[in-house]
C-alpha positions in Angstrom: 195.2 162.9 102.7 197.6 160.0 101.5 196.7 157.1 99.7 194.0 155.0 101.0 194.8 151.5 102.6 193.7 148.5 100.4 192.8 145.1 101.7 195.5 142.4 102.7 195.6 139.1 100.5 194.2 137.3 103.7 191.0 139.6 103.4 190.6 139.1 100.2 191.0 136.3 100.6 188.0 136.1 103.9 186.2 138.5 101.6 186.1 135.5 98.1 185.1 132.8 101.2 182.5 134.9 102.1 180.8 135.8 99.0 181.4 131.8 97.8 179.3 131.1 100.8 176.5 133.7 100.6 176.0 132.5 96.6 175.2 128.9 98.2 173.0 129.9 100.9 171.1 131.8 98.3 170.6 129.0 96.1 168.7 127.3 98.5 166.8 130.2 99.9 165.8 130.1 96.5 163.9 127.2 97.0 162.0 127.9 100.3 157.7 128.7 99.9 156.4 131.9 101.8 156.0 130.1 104.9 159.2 129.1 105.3 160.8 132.4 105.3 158.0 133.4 107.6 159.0 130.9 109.6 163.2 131.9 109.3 162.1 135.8 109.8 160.2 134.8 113.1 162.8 132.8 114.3 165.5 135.1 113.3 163.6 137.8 115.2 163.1 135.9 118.4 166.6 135.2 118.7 167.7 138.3 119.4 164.8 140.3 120.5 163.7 138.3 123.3 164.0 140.5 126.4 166.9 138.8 128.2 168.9 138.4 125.1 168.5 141.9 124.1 169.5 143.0 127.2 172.9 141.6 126.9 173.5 142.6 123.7 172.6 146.6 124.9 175.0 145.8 128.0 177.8 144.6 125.5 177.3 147.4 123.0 177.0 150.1 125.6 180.4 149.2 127.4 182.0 148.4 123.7 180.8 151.8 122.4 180.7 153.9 125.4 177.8 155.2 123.3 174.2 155.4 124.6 171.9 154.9 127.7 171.3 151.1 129.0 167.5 151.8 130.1 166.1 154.0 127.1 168.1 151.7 124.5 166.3 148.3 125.7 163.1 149.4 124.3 164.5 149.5 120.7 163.9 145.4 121.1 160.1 146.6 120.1 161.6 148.2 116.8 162.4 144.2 115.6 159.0 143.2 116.6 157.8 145.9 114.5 159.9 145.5 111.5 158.7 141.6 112.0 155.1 143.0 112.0 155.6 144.7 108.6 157.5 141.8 107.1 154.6 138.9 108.4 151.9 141.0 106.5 153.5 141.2 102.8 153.8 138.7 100.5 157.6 138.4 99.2 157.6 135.0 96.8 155.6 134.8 93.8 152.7 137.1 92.9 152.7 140.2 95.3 150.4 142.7 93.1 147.4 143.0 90.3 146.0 145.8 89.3 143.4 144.1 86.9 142.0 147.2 85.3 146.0 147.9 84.2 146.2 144.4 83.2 149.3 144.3 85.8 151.1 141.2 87.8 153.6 141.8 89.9 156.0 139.2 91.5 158.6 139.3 93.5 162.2 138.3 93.5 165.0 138.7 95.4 168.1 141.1 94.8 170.8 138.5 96.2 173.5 139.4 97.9 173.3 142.3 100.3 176.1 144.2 102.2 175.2 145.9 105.1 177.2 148.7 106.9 176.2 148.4 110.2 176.7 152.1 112.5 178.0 152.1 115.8 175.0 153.3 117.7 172.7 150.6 116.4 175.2 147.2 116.3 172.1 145.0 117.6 169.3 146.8 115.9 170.5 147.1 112.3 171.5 143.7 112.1 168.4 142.2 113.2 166.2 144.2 111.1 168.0 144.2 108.6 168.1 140.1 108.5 164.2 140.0 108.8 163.6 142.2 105.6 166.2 140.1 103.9 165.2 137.1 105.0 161.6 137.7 103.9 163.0 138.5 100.3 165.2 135.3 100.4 168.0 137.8 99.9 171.6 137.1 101.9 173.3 139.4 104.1 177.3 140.1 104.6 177.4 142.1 107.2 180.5 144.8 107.9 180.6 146.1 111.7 181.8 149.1 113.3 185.1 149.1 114.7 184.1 150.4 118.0 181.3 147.7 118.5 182.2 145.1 116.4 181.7 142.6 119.0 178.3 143.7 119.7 177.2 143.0 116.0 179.0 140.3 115.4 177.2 138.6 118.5 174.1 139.3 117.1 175.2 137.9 113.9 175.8 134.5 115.8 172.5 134.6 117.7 170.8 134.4 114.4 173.4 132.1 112.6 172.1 129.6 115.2 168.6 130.1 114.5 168.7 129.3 110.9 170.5 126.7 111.7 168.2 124.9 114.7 165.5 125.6 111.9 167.5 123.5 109.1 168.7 126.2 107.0 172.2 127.2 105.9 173.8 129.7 108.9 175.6 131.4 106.1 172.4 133.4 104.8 173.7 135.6 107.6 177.4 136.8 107.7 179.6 139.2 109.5 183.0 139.9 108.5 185.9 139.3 111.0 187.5 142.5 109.9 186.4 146.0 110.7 187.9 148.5 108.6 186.9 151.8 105.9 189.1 149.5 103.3 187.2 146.2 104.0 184.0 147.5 104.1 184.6 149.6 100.8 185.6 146.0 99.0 182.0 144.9 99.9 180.2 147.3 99.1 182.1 146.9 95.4 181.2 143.1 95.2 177.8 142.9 96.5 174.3 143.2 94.5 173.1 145.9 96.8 174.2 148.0 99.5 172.7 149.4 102.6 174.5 152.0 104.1 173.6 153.4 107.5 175.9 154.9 109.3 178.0 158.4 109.2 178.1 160.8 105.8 181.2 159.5 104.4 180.4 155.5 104.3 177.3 156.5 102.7 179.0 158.7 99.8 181.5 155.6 99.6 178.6 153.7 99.1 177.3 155.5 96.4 180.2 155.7 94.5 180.9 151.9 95.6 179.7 150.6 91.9 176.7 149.1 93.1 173.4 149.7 93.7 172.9 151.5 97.3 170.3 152.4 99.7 172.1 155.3 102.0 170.6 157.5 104.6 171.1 161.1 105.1 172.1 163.2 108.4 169.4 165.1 110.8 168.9 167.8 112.2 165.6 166.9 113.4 163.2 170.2 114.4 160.0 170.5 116.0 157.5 173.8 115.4 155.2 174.2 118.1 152.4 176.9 117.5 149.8 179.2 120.1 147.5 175.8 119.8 149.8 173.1 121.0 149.5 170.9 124.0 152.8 172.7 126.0 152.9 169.1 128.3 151.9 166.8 125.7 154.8 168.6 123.6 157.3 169.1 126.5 157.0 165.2 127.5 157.1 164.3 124.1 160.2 166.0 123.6 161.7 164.8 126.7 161.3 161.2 125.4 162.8 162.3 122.3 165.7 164.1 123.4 167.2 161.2 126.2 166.0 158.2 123.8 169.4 156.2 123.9 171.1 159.4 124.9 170.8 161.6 121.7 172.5 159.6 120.0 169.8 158.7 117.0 169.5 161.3 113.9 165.5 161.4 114.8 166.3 163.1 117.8 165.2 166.5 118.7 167.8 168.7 117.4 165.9 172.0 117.7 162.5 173.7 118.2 161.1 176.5 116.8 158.4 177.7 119.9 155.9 180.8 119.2 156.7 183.8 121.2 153.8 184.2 123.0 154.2 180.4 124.3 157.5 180.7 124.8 158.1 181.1 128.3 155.5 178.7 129.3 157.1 176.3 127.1 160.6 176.8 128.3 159.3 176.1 132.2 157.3 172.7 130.7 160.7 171.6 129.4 162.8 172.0 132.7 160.0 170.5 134.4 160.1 167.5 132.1 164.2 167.8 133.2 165.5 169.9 131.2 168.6 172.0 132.6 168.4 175.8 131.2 172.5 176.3 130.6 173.1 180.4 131.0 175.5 182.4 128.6 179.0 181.2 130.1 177.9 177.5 130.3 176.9 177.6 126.8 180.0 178.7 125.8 182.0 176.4 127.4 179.8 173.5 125.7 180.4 175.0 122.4 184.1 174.2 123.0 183.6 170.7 124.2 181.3 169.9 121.2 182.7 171.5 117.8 186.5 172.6 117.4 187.7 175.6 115.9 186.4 174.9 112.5 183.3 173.8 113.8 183.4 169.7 113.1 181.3 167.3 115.6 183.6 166.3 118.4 183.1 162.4 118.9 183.9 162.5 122.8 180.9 164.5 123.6 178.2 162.2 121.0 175.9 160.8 122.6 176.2 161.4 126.6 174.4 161.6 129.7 173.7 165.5 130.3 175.9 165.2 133.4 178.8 163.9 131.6 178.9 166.5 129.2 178.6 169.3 131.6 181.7 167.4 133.5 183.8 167.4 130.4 182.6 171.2 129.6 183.9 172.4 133.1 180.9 172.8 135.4 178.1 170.2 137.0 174.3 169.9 136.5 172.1 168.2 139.2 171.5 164.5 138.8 168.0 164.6 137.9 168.7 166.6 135.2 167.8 164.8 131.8 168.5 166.5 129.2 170.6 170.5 128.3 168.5 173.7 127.1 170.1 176.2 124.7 168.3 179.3 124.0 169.3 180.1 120.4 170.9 183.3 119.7 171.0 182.6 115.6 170.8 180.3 113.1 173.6 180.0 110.4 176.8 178.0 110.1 178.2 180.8 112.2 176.1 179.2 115.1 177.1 175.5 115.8 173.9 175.2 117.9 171.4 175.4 115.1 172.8 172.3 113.4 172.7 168.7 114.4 173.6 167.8 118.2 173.2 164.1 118.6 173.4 164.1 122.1 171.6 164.9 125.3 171.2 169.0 124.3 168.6 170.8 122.7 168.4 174.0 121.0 165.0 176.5 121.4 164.4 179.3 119.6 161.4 181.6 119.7 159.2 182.7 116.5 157.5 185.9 116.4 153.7 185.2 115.6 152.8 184.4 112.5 153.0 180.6 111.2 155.3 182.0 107.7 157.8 183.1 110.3 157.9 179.3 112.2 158.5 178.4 108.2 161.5 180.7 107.7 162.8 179.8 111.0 162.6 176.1 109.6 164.0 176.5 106.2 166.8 178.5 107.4 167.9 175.0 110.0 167.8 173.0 107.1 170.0 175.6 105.4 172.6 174.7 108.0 172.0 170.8 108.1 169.5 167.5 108.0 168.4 168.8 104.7 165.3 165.6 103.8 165.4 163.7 107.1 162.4 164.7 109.5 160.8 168.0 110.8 157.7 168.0 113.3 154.7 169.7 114.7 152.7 170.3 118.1 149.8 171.2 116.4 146.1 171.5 116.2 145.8 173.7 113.5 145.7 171.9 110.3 146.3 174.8 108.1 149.2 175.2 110.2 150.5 171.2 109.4 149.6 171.8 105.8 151.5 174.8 105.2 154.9 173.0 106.9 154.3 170.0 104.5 153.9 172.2 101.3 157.1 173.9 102.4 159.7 171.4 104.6 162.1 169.9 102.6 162.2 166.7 104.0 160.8 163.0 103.7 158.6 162.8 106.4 157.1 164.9 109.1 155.6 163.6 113.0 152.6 165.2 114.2 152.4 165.5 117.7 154.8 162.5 118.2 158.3 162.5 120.0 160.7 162.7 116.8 163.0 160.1 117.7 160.9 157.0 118.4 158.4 158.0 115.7 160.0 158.4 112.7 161.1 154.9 112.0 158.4 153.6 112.6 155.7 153.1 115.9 153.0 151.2 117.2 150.8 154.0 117.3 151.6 155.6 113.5 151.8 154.3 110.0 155.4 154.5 109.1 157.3 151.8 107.6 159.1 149.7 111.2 163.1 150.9 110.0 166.7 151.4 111.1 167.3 153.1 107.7 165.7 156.5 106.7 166.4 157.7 103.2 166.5 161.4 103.0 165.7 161.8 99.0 168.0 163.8 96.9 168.2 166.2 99.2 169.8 164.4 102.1 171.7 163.4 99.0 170.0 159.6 98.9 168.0 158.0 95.9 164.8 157.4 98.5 162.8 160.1 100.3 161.0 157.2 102.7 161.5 154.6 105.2 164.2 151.3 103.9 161.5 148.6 104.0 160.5 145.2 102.5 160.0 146.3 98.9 163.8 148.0 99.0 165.4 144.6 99.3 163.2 142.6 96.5 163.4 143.2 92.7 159.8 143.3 91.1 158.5 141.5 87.7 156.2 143.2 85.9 153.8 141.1 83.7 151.6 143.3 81.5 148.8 141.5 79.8 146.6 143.8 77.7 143.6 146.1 78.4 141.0 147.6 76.4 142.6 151.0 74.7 142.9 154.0 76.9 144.1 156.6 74.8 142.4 160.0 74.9 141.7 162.4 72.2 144.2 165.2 71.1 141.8 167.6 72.4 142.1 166.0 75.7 145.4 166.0 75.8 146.2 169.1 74.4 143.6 171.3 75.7 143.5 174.9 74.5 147.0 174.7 72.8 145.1 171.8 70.5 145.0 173.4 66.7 143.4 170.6 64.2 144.3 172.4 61.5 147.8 171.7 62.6 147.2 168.2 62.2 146.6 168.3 58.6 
């Protein structure tokens, strides 16, 4: 590799503008009470996820891209309103915590200037929710957009601008820089107080090794056990939803599944009546070609397609109402592309014998190959069966009966943190193992007043290995 690029004198010099800006927005963001960044975050929110604005801004991003599906991707206009729901229900200014009988205040303050790296297959999304949980910590926001939908995100960005300034405060709380580039986005990482990262594996190790605090995300591989005691339509449908949410193209999406033999074949008929196409031996071969290369890296032409598309590019046709490609698995390894992440419209299945410690050695040895701390799930009504995964899945958060993709970040209908941004703990190789939320973008004050002593004895402590003799 030769020397990396550094920025022009004109970026720099776009880049010092920039941050000159953002430090006088956030002195008078400073100033505003609780309900006036309610007030921003809602009307932030509203700019951009109103139905016919959103629209347009999945149009543009779609035909920018060439990334994603236009019907499936309209509904992620209900991830803002969630990410607005979580935000409206915390207090972010002032006192936020007590925990009298630790004599404990906490209060809230913000961690000032963010820079966000905004991914290609979220240009409206990240922005927006990104802006509300900012917003709601009086934070700033300079945004860096994808190349390949800069357009997209930098609409958004305007949309909002606007906002803030119809509700009388400074547009610049919200930035987007005019240049999309690895070398400009790496100089704001350097010069901001925090970073959040989502986007592919190496902008998030630049962002770690940017000089400043960072918030990264880690890749998927997203699996799915389902045991003898699963709902097989509740799971197939489920999985369907999953699978063609915004065409693959999320790191929640079903990746593979790990099906008990004795529910395997009625399984496998559920999914191809939920759409699925079964591909035989020769057609799975010539997808392999079309979606790693010889030394088995991603191709980007084949991320993130409708099933018909891919089948085109691999050499042979599917019919139209086909929604989604089915691989049986013939290993899992490095040696067998199919076991690792996918991110488009094509699943993997493989079959467990019975016996729930062989589902969990199926599991571990998927995360062996990739998606390491991102999600796993179950269709399950055994909850020895749930119990066991958690104790053993090494990742940061597992759906239960819920279709991976539009669960994990967050839903209506579960308890998860409303996100874009899904830290994958040390082993996804992030510093979080949960959902990027409201607390993420605040610093906190601790005020400790004092209590009555709470020290126990050394026998307490101690226990058996306690020797008073010792002590004199």
């Amino acid at each position: 590799m030769g020397k990396e690029k550094e920025i022009t004198t004109e970026q720099q010099e776009e880049l010092d503008a920039a941050f000159e800006r953002a430090q006088k927005a956030l002195a008078i963001i400073a100033t505003y009470d609780q309900a006036k960044v309610d007030r921003l975050c809602q009307a932030v929110a509203w700019s951009v996820a109103n139905k016919k604005t959103f629209l347009e801004l999945v149009d543009m991003g779609i035909k920018e891209s060439g990334l994603g599906d236009y019907v499936s991707r309209q509904n992620k206009r209900f991830k803002i309103r969630g990410v607005l729901r979580d935000a409206l229900r915390q207090k972010s200014i002032g006192i936020i915590e007590e925990i009298p009988e630790k004599g404990i205040v906490k209060y809230a303050k913000p961690v000032g200037v963010i820079a966000s790296i905004v991914p290609t297959t979220n240009p409206d999304l990240t922005p927006a929710g990104t802006a509300i949980y900012a917003i709601k910590a009086r934070d700033v926001v300079i945004f860096s957009s994808h190349p390949r939908s800069k357009k997209t995100t930098n609409e958004t960005i305007r949309l909002m601008r606007e906002a803030l300034e119809r509700e009388g405060a400074p547009a610049d709380i919200l930035q987007c820089l005019t240049t999309a580039s690895i070398p400009m986005a790496k100089a704001l990482m350097a010069k901001a107080d925090l970073v959040l990262a989502t986007g592919g594996q190496p902008m998030v190790r630049a962002a770690y090794s940017s000089g400043t605090p960072a918030y990264g995300v880690g890749a998927g591989n997203a699996t799915m056990v389902i045991d003898e005691t699963a709902d097989l339509a509740e799971a197939a449908h489920n999985t369907m939803l999953s699978k063609t949410s915004d065409f693959g193209s999320g790191c929640s999406a079903d990746g593979n599944l790990i099906v008990e033999e004795g529910i395997f074949d009625k399984f496998l008929d559920r999914l191809v009546m939920e759409g699925g196409y079964l591909a035989n031996e020769e057609q799975k071969n010539k997808l392999c070609k079309v979606m790693w290369d010889e030394e088995g890296h991603r191709l980007a032409s084949t991320v993130a397609i409708a099933p018909q598309q891919l089948t085109e590019i691999a050499g042979f046709s599917i019919p139209a109402d086909r929604k989604f490609i089915i691989i049986i698995g013939d290993g899992i390894g490095k040696e067998y592309p199919f076991s690792g992440e996918k991110l488009t419209t094509l699943l993997t299945i493989h079959k467990y014998k019975t016996g729930f410690e062989n589902a969990i050695h199926m599991m571990h040895a998927i995360y062996a190959v990739g998606g390491k701390g991102h999600s796993v799930g179950i269709y399950s009504f055994n909850d020895d069966h749930i119990h066991r995964l958690a104790l053993e899945a090494p990742v940061s958060r597992i759906m239960v009966r819920q279709p991976q993709s539009k669960a994990n970040a967050g839903a209506f209908n579960n308890g998860m943190p409303m996100t874009s941004s899904m830290g994958c703990g040390t082993w996804g190789g992030n510093i979080v193992s949960e959902n990027v939320c409201l607390k993420h973008y605040m610093n906190t004050t601790w005020v400790s007043r004092p209590i009555p002593e709470d020290r126990p004895s050394d026998q307490e402590l101690f226990g058996k290995f306690y020797d008073p003799e010792m002590e004199i």
